[in-house]
Phi, psi and omega in degrees: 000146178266139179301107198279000158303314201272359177278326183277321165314318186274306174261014169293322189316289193318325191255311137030282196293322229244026169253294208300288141350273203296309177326285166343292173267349138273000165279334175280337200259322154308291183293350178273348184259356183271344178283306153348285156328286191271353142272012108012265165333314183279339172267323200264168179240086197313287191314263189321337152317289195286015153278329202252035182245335170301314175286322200292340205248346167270356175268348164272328164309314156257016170262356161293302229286322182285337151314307179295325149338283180319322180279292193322295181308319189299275186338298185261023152273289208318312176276336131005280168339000000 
């Protein structure tokens, strides 16, 4: 009969090695993406996008707000009337 220590010894080992191996090979999977990131960073340009998504949407924000002026005044001339 076999010595049920050394069966447990044996895949205590066996799963060890194979914690140590995978820990590895996500730490390899980590640092490819962090590298990854920062030539990223270095091609796209965030900052200068929201900036000019920023003017189109305030030069349309005040060609509403001057529209609605223009209606506002139109109205109480109407009621005026």
């Amino acid at each position: 009969m076999d010595d049920p220590i050394t069966k447990i010894g044996i895949g205590a080992g066996s799963g060890l090695v194979g914690i140590m191996l995978g820990w590895l090979g996500f730490k390899a999977k980590v640092e490819n993406l962090q590298t990854d990131m920062t030539a990223l960073k270095k091609n796209v340009r965030y900052q200068d996008t929201c900036l000019e998504v920023h003017k189109a949407v305030d030069s349309r924000l005040k060609a509403i707000e001057g529209m609605q002026t223009e209606m506002r005044d139109d109205i109480k001339l109407l009621i005026r009337r």
